[in-house]
N, C-alpha and C positions, 0 to 999 in steps of 0.2 A: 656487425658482430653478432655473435650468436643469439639467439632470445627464444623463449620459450610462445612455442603459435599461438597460446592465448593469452600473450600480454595486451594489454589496451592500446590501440594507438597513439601516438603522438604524448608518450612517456619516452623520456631520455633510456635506453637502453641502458641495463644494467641495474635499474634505479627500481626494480622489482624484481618480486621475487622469480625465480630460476630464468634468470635473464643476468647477460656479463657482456660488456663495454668496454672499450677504450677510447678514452677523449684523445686527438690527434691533438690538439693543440697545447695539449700540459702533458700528455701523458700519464694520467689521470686514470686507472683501473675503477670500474664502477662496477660491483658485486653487494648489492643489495645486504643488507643495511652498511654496505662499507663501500670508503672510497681511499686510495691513496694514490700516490707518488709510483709507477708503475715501469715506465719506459722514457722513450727518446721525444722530443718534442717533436713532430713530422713537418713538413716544408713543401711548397710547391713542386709536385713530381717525384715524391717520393711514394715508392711502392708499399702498399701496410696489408698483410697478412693476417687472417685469422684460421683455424685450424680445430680439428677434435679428432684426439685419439681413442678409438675403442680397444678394449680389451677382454676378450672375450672371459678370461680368469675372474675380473675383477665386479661381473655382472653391470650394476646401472652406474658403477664407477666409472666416470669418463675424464680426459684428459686437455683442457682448451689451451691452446697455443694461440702465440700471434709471433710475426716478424716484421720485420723494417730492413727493406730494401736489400731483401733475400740472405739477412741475420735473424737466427729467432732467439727471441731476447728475453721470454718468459711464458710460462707456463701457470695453471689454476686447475686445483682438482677439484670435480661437482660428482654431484649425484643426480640420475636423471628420474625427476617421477611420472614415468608414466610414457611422457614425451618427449620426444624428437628435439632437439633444435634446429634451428632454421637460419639461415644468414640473413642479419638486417643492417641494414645502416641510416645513420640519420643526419639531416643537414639543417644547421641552425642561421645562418648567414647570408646574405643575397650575393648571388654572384658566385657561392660554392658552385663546386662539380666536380664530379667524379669518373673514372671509368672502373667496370666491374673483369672481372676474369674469371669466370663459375668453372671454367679447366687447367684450374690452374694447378701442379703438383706440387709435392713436396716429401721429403727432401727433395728438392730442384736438379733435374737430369744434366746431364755434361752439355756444354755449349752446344757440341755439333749434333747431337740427339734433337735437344729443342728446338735447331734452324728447321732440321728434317720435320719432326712434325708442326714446326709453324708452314712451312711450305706446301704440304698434303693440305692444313687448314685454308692456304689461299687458294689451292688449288678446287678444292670445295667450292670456290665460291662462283666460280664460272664452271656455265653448264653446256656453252655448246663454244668451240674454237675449230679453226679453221684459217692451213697456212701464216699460225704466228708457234714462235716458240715462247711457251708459258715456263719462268724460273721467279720462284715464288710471286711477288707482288710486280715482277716486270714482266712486257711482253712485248716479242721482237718478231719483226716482220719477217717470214720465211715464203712469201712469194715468189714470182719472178717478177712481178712488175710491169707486165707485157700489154697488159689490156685492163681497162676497167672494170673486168667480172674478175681481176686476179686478186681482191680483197682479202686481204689478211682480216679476220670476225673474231671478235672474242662479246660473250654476249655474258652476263652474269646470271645467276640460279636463281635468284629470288628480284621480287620486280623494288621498288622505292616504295617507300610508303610514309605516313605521315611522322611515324619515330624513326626513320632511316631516309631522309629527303635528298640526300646529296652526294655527289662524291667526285673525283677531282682526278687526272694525270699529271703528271710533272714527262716535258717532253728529253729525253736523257740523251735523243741523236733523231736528228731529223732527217735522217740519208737522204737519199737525191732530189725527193721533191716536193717535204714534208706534207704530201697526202695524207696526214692526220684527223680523224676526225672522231667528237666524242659527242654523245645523245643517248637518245630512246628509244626502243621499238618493243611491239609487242612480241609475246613470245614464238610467233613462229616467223619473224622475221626474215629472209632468202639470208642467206650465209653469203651471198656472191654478190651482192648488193652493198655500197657504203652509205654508213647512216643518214638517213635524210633524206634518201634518194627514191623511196618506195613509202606503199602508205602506211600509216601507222607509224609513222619515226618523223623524227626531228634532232637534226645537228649542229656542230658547231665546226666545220671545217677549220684548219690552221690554216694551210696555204693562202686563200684567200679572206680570210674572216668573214663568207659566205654563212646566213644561217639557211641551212634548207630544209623544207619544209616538205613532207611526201611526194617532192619530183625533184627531178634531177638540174633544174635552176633553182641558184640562190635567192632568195628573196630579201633577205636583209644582209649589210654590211656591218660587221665587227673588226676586231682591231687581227693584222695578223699575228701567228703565233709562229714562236722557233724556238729552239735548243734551250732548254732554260726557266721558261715559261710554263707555268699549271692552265693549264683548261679546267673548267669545272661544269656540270650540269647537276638541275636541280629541278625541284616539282616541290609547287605551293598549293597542296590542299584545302579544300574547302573547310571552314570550321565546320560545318556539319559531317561530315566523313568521319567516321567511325576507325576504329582500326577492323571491326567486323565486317565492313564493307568490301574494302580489297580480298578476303577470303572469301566470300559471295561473288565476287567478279573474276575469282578463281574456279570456284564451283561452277559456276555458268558457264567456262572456258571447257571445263572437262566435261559438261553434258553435252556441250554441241559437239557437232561431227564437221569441224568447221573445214577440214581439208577432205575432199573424196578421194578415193583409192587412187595413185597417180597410176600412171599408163605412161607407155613407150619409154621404160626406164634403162638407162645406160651403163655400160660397163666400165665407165670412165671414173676414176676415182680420186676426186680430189688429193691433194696432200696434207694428214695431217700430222703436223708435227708437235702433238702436245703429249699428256700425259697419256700410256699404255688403255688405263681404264676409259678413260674417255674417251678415246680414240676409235672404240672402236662403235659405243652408244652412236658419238656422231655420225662415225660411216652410214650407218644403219638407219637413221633417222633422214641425214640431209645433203649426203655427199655425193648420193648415186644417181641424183636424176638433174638434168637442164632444165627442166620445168620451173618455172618461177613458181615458188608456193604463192605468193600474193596475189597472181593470175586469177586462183583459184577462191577465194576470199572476198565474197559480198560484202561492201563497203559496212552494211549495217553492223558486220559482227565484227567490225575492231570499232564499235562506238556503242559501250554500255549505259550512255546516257550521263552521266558528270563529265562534265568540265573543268580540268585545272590550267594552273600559269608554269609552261616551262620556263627557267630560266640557263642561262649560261653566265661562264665569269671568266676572268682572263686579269690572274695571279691576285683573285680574291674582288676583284671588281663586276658588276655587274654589266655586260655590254648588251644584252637581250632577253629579254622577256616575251613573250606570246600565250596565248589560250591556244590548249589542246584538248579535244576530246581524247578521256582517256578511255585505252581499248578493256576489253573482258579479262581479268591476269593482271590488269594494271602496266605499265610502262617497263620497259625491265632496261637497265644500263648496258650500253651498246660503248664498245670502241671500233672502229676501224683502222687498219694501215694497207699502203697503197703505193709505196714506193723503197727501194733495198737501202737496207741501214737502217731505218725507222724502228726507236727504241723506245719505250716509256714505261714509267713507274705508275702505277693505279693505285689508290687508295678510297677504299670505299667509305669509308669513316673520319674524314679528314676534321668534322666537326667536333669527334668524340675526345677530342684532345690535345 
């Protein structure tokens, strides 16, 4: 809830001065020296809303709203001195949690508004695809299926990191030969490659619950996976790892010139069948040449020197574990598809809730 940026920490919100509160569990308004009987009691999964209306007429007069579960149920008028408020919230209880929505609107847009822009938001979140069709949080294989470079790639924007360690598919159609496959690679991974198969990645094949490890033999057995079934992959960092560190193994990724200028580039162009904007970055980046980018890629520069534990799960169980050296950019989430029909649901957050 709102509070004023120089409240002290670990003071109940509300409980000072220009600072305002709502206890989820009574419903309990806390505005400094007062407290009452306010709203609705709140319950696991239920959505709580806080708000401030400015006006411009009424100068440092402002307006705090809250809602429950996309009702708003009460309003408090403040004056602001000086400063801003800030959104805080506080948890008293082991075993709380929460999830945040810093884009959240309101009044709240018509249903079909908000799937469109929840869709753009998943669409955000993968940054290079290749032969799959992306509709929101699903991705379907639009291959042929003809050869093993015919890889359906969808790779995500941002790599794992120690507050975002995990994330999970749900298999929705396994078509003809569930060549599913979910891992790691670093960011300039081959797009024509399935995960696992080159250096710098590591996967968790369905078909055969193979985990492969930068070639293209399986190394370890896991259980198989079909129609039904969540895959998950994961990365256990070090307690010394910083969250500053993965942006330094980012910086180090952009100062190297880690790919040289490719030569003998072709006029052959993959298919992509994803989003307009996207489509056309990737042509331009990875679609136009045969060349294996990893050819090109001295072993040393996908190993910035730490070590973590990938792991895999298969419908929330843990079937493999290994140490990886993680590359410069950090590990980025990789899926592959590799056979026609092959559907899945991705969730990158599956922890947060």
């Amino acid at each position: 809830m709102p509070f004023h940026d120089n409240a002290r920490g670990l003071t109940p919100i509300g409980s000072t001065r220009n600072s305002i509160g709502l206890n989820l569990n009574g419903g309990v308004l806390f505005h400094s020296p007062e407290s009452f009987h306010y709203g609705p009691r709140c319950r696991n999964r239920d959505i709580v809303g806080v708000g401030v209306r400015f006006t411009p007429k009424q100068g440092n007069n402002v307006t705090v709203f809250f809602t429950h579960n996309g009702v708003e149920f009460g309003s408090r008028s403040l004056v602001l001195s000086g400063q801003l408020f800030v959104p805080a919230v506080s948890l008293n209880s082991p075993g709380e949690r929460v999830r945040f929505r810093f884009d959240a609107v309101w009044p709240r847009m018509s249903h079909s508004l908000e799937e469109d822009m929840q869709c753009d938001h998943l669409d955000d979140a993968w940054a290079r695809l290749s032969d799959v069709i992306l509709n929101g949080d699903v991705i379907e294989y639009a291959g042929s299926g003809a050869t093993h470079q015919d890889v359906g790639f969808a790779q995500a924007a941002q790599p794992l990191s120690p507050s975002a360690h995990y994330f999970e598919l749900e298999i929705l159609e396994a078509g003809e030969g569930c060549f599913i496959a979910i891992g790691v690679a670093h960011k300039q991974y081959s797009i024509k490659q399935h995960p696992g198969w080159r250096k710098g990645s590591i996967a968790y094949h369905a078909d055969d619950g193979q985990i492969f490890i930068e070639n293209g033999q399986g190394e370890d057995r896991g259980p198989v996976c079909e129609k039904g079934d969540r895959m998950g992959c994961g990365i256990l960092f070090p307690i010394n790892l910083e969250g500053a560190g993965l942006a330094a193994f980012e910086d180090s990724l952009a100062d190297r010139s880690a790919v040289p200028e490719r030569k003998q580039l072709n006029d052959q162009k993959l298919r992509h069948l994803n989003y307009p904007r996207q489509r056309q970055h990737n042509r331009d980046l990875w679609a136009m040449s045969r060349v294996e980018i990893d050819d090109y890629i001295p072993q040393e520069q996908l190993d910035c020197g730490v070590s973590v534990k990938v792991f895999f799960t298969k419908n929330g169980q843990i079937v493999c574990t290994r140490e990886m050296a993680l590359p410069p950019g950090g590990f980025y989430p990789t899926v592959g598809l590799l056979s026609r029909g092959e559907k899945v649901r991705v969730d990158m957050q599956p922890l947060s809730g």
